[in-house]
BASE-412665 format. One record per residue (C-alpha): residue number from 1; x, y, z; residue in one letter. Coordinates in Angstrom, 3 decimals. Each point is the difference from the previous one (the first is absolute). Last residue first. Example, Ala and Ser with C-alpha at 12.3 -4.5 7.8 and 13.67 -1.06 7.14 Angstrom:
2
<2 <13.670 -1.060 7.140> 'S'>
<1 <-1.370 -3.440 0.660> 'A'>
REM end
This chain:
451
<451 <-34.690 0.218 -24.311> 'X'>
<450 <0.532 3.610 0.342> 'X'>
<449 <0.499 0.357 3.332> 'X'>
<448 <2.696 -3.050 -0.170> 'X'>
<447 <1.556 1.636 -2.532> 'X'>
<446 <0.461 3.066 1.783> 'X'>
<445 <0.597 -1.207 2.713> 'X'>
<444 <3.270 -2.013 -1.403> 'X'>
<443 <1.169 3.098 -1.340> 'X'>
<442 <0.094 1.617 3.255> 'X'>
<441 <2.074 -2.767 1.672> 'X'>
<440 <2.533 0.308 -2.961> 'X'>
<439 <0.221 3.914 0.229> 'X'>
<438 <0.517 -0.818 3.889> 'X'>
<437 <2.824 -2.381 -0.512> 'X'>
<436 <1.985 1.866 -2.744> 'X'>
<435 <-0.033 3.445 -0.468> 'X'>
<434 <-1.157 1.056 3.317> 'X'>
<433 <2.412 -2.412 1.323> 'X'>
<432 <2.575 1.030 -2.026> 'X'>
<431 <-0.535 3.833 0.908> 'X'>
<430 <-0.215 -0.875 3.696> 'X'>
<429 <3.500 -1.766 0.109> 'X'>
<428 <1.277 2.875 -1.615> 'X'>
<427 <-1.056 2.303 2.706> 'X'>
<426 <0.731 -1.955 2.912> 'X'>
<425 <3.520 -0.325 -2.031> 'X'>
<424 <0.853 3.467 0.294> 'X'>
<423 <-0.955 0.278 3.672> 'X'>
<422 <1.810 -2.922 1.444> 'X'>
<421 <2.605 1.052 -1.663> 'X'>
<420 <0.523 3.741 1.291> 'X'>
<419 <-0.692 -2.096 3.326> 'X'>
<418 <2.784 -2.271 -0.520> 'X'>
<417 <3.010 2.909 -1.431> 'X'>
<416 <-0.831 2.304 3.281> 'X'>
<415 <2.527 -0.895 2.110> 'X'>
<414 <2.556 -0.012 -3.130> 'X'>
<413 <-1.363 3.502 -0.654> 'X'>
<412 <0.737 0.497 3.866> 'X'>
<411 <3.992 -0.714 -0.410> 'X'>
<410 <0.484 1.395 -3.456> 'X'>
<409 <-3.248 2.684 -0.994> 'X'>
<408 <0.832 0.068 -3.915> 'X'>
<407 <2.361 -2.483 -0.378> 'X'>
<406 <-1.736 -2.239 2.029> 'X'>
<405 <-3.771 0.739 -1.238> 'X'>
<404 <1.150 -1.008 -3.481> 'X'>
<403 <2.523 -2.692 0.743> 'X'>
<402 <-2.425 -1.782 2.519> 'X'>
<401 <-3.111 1.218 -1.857> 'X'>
<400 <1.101 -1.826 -2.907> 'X'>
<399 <0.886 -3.427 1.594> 'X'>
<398 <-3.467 0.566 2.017> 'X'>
<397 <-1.530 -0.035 -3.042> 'X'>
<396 <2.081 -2.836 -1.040> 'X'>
<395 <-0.408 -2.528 2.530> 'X'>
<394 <-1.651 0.101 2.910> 'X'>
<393 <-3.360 1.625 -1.431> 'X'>
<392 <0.863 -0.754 -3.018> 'X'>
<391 <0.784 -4.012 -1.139> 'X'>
<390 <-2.858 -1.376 1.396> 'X'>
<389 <-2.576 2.991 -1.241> 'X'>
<388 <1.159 -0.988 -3.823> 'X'>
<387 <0.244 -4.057 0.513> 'X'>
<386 <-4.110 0.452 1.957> 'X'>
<385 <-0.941 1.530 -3.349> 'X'>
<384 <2.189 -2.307 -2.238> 'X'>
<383 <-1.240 -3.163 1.881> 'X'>
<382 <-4.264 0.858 0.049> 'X'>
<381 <-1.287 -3.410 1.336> 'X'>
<380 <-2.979 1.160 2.242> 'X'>
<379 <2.101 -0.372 3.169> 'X'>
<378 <3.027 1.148 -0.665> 'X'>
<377 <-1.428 3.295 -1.413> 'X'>
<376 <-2.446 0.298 2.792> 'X'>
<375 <3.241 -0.527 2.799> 'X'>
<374 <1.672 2.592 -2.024> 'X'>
<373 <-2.801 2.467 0.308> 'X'>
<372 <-0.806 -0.717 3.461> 'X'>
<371 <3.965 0.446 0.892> 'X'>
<370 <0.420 3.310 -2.055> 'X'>
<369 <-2.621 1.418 1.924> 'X'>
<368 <1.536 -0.793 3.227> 'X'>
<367 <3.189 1.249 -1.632> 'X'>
<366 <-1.680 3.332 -0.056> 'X'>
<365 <-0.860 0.340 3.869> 'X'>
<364 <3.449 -1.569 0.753> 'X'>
<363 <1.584 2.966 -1.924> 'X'>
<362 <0.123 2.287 3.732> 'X'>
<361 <0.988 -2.615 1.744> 'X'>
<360 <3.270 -0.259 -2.052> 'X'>
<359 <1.422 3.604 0.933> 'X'>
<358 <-1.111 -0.337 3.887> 'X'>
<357 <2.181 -2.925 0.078> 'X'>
<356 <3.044 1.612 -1.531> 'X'>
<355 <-1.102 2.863 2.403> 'X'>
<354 <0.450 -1.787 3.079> 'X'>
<353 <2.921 -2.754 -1.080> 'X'>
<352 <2.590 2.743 0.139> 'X'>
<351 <-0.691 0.923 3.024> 'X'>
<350 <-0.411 -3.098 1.592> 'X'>
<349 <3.570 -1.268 -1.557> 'X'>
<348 <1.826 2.878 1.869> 'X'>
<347 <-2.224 -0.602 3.247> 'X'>
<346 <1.402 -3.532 0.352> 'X'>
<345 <-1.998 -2.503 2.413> 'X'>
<344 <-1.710 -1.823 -3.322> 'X'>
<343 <-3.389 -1.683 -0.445> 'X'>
<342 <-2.720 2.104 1.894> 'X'>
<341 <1.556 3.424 -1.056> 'X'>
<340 <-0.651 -0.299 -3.451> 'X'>
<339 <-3.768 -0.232 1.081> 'X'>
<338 <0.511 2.903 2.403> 'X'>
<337 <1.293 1.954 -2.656> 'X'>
<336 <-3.274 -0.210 -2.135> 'X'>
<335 <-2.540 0.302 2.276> 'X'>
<334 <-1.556 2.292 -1.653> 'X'>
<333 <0.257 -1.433 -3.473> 'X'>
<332 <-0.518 -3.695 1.205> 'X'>
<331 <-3.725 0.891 1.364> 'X'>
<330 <-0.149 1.901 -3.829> 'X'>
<329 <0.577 -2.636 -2.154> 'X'>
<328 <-2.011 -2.513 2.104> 'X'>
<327 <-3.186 2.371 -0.804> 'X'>
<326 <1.194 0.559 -3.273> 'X'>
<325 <0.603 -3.269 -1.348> 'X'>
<324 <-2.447 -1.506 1.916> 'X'>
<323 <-2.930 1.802 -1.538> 'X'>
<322 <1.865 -0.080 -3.712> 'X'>
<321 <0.087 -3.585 0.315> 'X'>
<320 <-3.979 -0.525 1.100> 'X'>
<319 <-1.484 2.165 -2.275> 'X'>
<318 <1.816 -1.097 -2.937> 'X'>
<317 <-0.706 -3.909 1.242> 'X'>
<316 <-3.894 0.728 -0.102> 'X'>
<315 <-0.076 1.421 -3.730> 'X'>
<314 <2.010 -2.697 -0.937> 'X'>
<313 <-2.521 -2.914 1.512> 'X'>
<312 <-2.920 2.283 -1.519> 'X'>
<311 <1.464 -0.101 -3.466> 'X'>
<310 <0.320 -4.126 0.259> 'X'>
<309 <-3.353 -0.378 1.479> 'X'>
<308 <-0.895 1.813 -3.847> 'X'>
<307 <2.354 -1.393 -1.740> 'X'>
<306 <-1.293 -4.498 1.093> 'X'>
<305 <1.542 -1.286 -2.995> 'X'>
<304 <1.387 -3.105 1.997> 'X'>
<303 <3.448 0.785 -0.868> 'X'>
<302 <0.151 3.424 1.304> 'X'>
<301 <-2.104 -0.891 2.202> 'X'>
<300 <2.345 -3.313 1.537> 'X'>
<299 <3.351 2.890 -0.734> 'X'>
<298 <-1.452 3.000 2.147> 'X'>
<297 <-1.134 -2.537 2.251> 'X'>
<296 <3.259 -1.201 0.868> 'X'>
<295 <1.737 3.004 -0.247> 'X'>
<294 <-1.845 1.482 2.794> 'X'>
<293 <2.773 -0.500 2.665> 'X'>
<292 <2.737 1.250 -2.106> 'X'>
<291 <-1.607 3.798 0.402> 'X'>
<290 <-0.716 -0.657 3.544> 'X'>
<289 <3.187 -1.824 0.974> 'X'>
<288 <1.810 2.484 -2.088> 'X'>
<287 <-0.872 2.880 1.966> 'X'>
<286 <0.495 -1.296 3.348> 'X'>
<285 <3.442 -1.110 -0.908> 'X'>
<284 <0.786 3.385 -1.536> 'X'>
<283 <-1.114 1.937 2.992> 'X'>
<282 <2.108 -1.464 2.826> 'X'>
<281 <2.508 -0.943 -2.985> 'X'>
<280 <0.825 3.777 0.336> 'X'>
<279 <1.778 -1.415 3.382> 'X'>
<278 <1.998 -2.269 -1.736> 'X'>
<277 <1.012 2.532 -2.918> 'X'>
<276 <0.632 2.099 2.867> 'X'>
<275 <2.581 -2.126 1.752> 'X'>
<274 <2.697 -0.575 -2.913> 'X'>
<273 <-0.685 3.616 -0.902> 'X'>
<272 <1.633 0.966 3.072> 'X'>
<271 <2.521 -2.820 -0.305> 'X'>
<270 <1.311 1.824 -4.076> 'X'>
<269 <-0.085 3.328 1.928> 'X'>
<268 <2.523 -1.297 2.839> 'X'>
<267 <1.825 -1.516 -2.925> 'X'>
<266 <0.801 3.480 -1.043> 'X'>
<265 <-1.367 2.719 -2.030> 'X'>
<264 <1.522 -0.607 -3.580> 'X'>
<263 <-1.080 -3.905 0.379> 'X'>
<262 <-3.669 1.384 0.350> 'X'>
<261 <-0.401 -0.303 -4.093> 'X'>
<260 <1.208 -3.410 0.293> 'X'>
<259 <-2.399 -0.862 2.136> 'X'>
<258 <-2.921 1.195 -1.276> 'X'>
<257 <1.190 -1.586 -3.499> 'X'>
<256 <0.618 -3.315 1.778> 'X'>
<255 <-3.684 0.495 1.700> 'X'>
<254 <-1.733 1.305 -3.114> 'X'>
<253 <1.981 -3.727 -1.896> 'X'>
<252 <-1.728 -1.624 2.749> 'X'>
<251 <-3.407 1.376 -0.928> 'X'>
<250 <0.730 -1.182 -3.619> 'X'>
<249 <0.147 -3.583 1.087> 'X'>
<248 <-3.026 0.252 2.329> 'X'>
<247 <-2.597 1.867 -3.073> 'X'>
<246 <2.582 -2.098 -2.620> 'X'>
<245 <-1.833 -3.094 1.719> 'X'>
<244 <-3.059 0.850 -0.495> 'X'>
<243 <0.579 1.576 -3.926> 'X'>
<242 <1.544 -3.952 -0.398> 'X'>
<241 <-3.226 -1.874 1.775> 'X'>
<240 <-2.530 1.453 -2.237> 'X'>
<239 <1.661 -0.757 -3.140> 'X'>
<238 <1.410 -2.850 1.497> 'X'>
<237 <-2.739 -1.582 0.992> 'X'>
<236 <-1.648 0.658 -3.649> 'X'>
<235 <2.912 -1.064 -1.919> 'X'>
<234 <0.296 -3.490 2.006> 'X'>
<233 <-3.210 -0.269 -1.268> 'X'>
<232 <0.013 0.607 -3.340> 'X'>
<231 <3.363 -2.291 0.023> 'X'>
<230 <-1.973 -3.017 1.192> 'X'>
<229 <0.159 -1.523 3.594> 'X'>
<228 <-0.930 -3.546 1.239> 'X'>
<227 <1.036 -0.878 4.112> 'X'>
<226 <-2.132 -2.363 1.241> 'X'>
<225 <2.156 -2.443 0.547> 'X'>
<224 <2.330 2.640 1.932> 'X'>
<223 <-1.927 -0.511 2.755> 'X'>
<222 <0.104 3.632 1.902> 'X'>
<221 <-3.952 0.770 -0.217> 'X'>
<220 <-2.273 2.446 0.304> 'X'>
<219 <-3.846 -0.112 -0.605> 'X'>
<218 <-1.698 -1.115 2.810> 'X'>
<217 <2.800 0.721 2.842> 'X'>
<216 <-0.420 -1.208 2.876> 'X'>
<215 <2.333 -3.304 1.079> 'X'>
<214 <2.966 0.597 -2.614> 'X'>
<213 <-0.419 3.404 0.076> 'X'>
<212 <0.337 0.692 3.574> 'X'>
<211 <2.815 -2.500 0.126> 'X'>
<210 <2.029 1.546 -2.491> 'X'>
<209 <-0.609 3.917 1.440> 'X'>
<208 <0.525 -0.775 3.781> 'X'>
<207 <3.573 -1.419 -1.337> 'X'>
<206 <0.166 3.536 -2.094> 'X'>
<205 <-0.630 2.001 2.916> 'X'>
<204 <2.834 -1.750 2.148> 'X'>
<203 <2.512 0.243 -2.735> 'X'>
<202 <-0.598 3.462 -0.361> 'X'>
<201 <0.462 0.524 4.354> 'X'>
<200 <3.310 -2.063 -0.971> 'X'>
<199 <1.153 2.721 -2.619> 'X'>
<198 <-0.469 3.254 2.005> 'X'>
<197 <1.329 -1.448 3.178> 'X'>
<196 <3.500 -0.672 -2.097> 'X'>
<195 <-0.350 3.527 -1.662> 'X'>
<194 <-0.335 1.510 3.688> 'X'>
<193 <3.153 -2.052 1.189> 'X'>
<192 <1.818 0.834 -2.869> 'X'>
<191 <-0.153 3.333 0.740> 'X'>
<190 <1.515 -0.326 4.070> 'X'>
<189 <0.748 -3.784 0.060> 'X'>
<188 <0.355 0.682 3.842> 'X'>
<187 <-1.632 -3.837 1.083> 'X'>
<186 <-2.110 2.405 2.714> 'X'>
<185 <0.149 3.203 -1.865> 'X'>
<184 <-1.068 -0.006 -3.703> 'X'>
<183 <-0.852 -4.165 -0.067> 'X'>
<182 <-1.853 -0.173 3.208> 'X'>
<181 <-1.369 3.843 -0.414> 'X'>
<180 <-1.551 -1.035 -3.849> 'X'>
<179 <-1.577 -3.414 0.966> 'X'>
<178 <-2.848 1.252 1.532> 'X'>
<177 <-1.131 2.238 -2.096> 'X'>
<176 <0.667 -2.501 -3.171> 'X'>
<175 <-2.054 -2.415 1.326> 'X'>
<174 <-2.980 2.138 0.571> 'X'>
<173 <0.497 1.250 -3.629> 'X'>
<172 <0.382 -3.542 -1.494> 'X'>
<171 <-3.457 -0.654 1.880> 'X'>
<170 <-1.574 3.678 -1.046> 'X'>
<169 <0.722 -1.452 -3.595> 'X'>
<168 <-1.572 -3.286 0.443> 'X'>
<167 <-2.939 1.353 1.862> 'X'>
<166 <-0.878 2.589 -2.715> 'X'>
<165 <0.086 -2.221 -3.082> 'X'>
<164 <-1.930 -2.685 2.364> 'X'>
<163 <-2.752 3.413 0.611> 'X'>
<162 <-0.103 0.620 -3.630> 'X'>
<161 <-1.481 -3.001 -1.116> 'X'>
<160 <-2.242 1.026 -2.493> 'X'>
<159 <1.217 -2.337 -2.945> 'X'>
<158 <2.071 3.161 -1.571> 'X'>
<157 <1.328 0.321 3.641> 'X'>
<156 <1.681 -2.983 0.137> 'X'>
<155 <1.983 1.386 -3.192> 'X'>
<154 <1.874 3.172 1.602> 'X'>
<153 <1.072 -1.340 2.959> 'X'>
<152 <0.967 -3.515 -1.920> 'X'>
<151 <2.315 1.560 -2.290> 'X'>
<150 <1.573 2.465 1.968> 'X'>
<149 <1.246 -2.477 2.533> 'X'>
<148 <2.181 -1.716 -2.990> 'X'>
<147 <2.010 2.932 -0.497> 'X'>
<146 <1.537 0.330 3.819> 'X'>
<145 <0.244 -3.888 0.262> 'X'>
<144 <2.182 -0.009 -3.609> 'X'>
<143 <1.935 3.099 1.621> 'X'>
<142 <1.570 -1.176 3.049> 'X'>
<141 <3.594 -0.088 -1.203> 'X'>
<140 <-0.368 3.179 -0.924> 'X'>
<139 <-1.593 1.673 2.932> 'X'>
<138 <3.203 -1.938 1.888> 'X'>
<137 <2.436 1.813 -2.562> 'X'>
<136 <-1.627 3.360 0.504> 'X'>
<135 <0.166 0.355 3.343> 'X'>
<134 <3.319 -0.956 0.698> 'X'>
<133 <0.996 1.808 -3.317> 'X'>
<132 <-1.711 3.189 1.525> 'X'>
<131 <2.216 -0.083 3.051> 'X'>
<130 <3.145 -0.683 -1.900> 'X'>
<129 <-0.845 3.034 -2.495> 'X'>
<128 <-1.068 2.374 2.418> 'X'>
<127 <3.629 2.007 0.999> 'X'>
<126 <1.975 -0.682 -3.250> 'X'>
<125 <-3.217 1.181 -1.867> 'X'>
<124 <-3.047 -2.240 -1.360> 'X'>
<123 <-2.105 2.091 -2.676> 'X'>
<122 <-2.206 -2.674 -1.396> 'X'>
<121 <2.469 -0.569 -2.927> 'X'>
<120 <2.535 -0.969 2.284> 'X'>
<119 <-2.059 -2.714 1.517> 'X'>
<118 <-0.883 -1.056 -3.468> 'X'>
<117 <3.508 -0.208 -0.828> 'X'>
<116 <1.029 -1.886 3.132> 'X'>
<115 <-2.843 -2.432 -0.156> 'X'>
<114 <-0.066 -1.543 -3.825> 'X'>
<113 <0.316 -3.132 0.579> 'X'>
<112 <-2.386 -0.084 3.187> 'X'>
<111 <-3.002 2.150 -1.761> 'X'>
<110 <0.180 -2.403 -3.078> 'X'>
<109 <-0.245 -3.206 2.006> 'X'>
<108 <-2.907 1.113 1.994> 'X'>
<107 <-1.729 1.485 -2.850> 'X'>
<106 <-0.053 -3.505 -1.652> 'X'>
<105 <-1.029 -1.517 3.425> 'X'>
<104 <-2.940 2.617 0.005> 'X'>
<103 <-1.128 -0.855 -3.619> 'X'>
<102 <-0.403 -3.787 1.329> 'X'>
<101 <-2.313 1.510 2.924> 'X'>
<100 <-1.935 1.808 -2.600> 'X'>
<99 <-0.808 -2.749 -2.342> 'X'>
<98 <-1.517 -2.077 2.709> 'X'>
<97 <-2.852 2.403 1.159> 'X'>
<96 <-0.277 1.831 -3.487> 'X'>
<95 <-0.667 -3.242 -2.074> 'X'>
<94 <-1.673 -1.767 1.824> 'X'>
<93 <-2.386 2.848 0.633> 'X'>
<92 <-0.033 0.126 -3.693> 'X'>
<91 <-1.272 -4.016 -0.263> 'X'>
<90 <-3.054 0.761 2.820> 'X'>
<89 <-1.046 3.630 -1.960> 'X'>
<88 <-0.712 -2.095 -3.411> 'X'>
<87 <-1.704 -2.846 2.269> 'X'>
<86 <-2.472 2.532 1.674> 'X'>
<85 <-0.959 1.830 -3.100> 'X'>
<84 <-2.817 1.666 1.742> 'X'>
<83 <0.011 3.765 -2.057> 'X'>
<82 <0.773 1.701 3.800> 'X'>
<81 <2.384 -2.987 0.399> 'X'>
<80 <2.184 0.605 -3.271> 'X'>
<79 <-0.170 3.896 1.112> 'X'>
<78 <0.939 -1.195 3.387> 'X'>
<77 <3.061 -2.140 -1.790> 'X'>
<76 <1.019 3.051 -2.324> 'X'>
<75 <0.771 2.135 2.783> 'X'>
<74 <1.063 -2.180 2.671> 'X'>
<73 <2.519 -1.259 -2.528> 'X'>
<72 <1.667 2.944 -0.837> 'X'>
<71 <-0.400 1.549 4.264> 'X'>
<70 <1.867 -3.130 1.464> 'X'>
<69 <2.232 -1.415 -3.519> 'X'>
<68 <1.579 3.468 -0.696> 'X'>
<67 <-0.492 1.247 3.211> 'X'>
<66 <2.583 -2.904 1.313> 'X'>
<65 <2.740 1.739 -2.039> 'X'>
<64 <-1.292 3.908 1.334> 'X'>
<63 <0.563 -1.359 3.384> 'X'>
<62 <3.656 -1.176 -0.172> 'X'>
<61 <0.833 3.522 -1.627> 'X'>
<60 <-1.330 1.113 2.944> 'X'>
<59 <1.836 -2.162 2.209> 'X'>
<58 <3.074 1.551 -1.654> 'X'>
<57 <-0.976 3.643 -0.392> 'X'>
<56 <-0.005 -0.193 3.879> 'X'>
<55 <3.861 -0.602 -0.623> 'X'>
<54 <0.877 3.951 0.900> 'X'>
<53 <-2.379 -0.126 2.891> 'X'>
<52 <2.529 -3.180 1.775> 'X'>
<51 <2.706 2.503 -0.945> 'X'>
<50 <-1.024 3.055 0.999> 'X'>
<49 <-0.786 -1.485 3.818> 'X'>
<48 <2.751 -2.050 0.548> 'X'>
<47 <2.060 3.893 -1.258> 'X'>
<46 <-2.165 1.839 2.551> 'X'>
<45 <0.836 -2.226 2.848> 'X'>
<44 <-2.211 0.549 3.221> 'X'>
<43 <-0.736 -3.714 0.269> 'X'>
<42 <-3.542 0.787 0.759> 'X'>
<41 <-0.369 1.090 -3.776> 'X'>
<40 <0.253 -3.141 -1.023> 'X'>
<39 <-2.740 -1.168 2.563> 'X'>
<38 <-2.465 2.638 -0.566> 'X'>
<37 <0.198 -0.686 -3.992> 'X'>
<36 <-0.860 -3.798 0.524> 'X'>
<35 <-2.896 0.855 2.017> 'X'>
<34 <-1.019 3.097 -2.487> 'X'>
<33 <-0.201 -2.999 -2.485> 'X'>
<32 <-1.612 -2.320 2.160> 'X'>
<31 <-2.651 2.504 0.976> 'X'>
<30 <-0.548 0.467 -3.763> 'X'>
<29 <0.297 -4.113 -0.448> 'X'>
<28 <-3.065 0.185 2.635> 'X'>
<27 <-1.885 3.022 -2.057> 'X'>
<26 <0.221 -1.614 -3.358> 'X'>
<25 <-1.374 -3.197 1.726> 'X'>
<24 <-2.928 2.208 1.342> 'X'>
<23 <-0.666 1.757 -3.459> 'X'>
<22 <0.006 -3.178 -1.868> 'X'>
<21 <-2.486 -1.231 2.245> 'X'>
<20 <-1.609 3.210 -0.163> 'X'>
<19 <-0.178 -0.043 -3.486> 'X'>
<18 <-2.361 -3.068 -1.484> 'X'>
<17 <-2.269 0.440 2.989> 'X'>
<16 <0.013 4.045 -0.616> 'X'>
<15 <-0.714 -0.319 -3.801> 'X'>
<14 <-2.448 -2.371 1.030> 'X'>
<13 <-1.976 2.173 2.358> 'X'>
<12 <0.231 2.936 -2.219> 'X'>
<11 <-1.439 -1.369 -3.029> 'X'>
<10 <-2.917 -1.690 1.343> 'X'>
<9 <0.415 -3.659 0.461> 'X'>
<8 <-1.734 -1.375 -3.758> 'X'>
<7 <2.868 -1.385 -2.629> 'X'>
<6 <3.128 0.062 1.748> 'X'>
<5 <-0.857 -1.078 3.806> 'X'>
<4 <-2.546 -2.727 -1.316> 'X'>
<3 <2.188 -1.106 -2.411> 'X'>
<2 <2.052 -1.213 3.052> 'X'>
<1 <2.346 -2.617 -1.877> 'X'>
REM end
């Protein structure tokens, strides 16, 4: 492992090594995302539209399963490898890399019994429901290669290798590009065509995955002899890895709440938030590949004891998110409707996209803060603080401020539920920190001073 890059590269420079890899593939399944968005929308159908957005919960859901093995185990194994117990991180990577892809068959079975109802659930009408179960049942189907790509991205990175994390997801990206017009238009499989792409660009990233670990990595490993795991330690993956997951999972359940919500206003409402959570993912993405990006070496000196590089590494990332976040906030405010514009022909559904999407930018410079302080709570091992912030910005904050701001304002207090979120748990997420992490930080000066 580079302890060279952990321990002594100035701050800045390996925060941005660790990141921008991170940063880059975040940007590529970005583009693939807006891709995949421009092509839908090409077919000029509102209802193919509303229901491939209303099963977007779906692949989240998918994601938040493989976060509980990717960012649990990445967190305790770089604070195993920041305190050099090599063999103690090598039987827990076991343990995540195989562990999630048998999870993912589980989930597989579970999302296929139970399709109608779920579909229902997510707000399917007589008009979307057989386009979103095309798309849903393929997304389904492909969900132990969706989960198990989460754990690898998120652990090759805890050995410094943050550029193979990067190349296999841009590589199930590229694939995924190219195969989303041959299965939309050319073999005319409409939303199952774009869930079909979806799954075989994941199947590409996690064959570049296997092999790359096999022949690279250090640390790593997939052979199951070496798999040994106590309870203490399936406690503290999970600990970590559960509030991570519940961050994804409970951003789905924002989305089904979102779109119920919209169901008053038509499904032409429901497709016009379909395309600006995509194209608020212009910000998001970047913002999560930079906070994500440094967990790593928030975790290694964290564990290694090394506060006061740790305090400058936090210090840097605050000044970096909340830079982007407004600066990339704002481009996207102005140009607002001709962002909306870019992905569907239908003036109705640009309209009401523009100020849904000028609503959300204006929380993304508060969620960036939320991000950091999750990312440090992962990181450093603190489950109920990163549990609290998982389950409110998405989940039942904005619950509150749905109802709240809804009944209050209707149409544009609905707009307006995210950002009134974003805002109340910015806040709360800096009172635990300042009550938690940093206290502890301070503490540890203090006796170090002293001694």
């Amino acid at each position: 492992m580079e302890n060279e890059l952990f321990e002594n590269t100035p701050v800045p420079k390996a925060y941005l090594k660790l990141a921008l890899p991170v940063v880059l593939s975040s940007v590529l399944t970005l583009v693939y995302n807006l891709v995949d968005t421009y092509f839908i929308g090409q077919t000029g159908n509102a209802d193919l539209v509303a229901g491939v957005s209303l099963c977007a919960p779906v692949f989240t859901l998918l994601i938040a399963m493989g976060d509980m093995f990717g960012l649990g185990g990445s967190s305790v194994i770089s604070r195993l490898l920041g305190a050099g117990r090599k063999d103690d991180a090598r039987r827990l990577s076991v343990f995540c890399l195989d562990g999630c892809f048998i999870f993912g068959i589980l989930i597989a079975v579970i999302l296929l019994v139970f399709r109608n109802p779920i579909l229902h659930l997510l707000g399917t009408t007589e008009d979307t429901f057989m386009h979103a179960k095309g798309y849903y049942l393929w997304i389904a189907a492909g969900a132990p290669f969706v989960i198990l790509g989460l754990a690898p991205s998120n652990l090759l990175r805890t050995e410094g290798h943050a550029n193979a994390a990067m190349i296999g997801s841009v590589l199930g990206s590229i694939i995924n590009i190219i195969l989303d017009p041959v299965f939309i238009f050319t073999l005319n499989k409409g939303a199952a065509g774009a869930a079909i792409a979806t799954i075989i660009g994941n199947i590409g990233a996690d064959i570049f995955y296997v092999m790359y670990i096999r022949r690279h990595a250090s640390v790593l490993s997939f052979r199951v002899k070496d798999f040994r795991i106590s309870a203490h330690e399936l406690k503290e993956i999970f600990s970590i890895g559960i509030p991570s997951s519940i961050t994804n999972l409970v951003q789905s359940i924002g989305v089904v709440l979102m779109n119920n919500a919209l169901l008053p206003y038509g499904n032409q409402s429901i497709a016009a938030y379909g395309i600006v959570a995509k194209v608020t993912m212009i910000v998001i993405m970047v913002l999560v590949g930079f906070a994500f990006g440094g967990q790593p070496l928030y975790g290694y000196l964290y564990g290694a004891q090394k506060k006061t590089r740790l305090k400058e590494a936090i210090r840097f990332a605050f000044v970096l998110e909340l830079s982007l976040a407004c600066a990339l906030s704002l481009i996207l405010y102005v140009n607002a409707g001709h962002a909306v514009a870019l992905f569907i022909d239908n003036q109705a559904i640009v309209g009401a996209g523009t100020p849904m999407l000028r609503a959300l930018l204006a929380g993304m410079p508060f969620m960036s803060v939320v991000l950091i302080i999750t990312c440090l709570f992962q990181s450093t091992g603190k489950a109920w603080q990163a549990l609290v912030l998982s389950a409110s910005r998405q989940g039942i904050v904005f619950a509150l401020m749905l109802v709240i701001l809804g009944r209050l304002l209707g149409y544009d207090g609905i707009l307006h539920a995210q950002p009134a979120s974003d805002i109340l748990t910015a806040l709360l997420a800096v009172f635990l920190v300042r009550k938690s992490l940093l206290e502890e930080l301070k503490e540890t000066e203090n006796i170090t001073a002293a001694a």
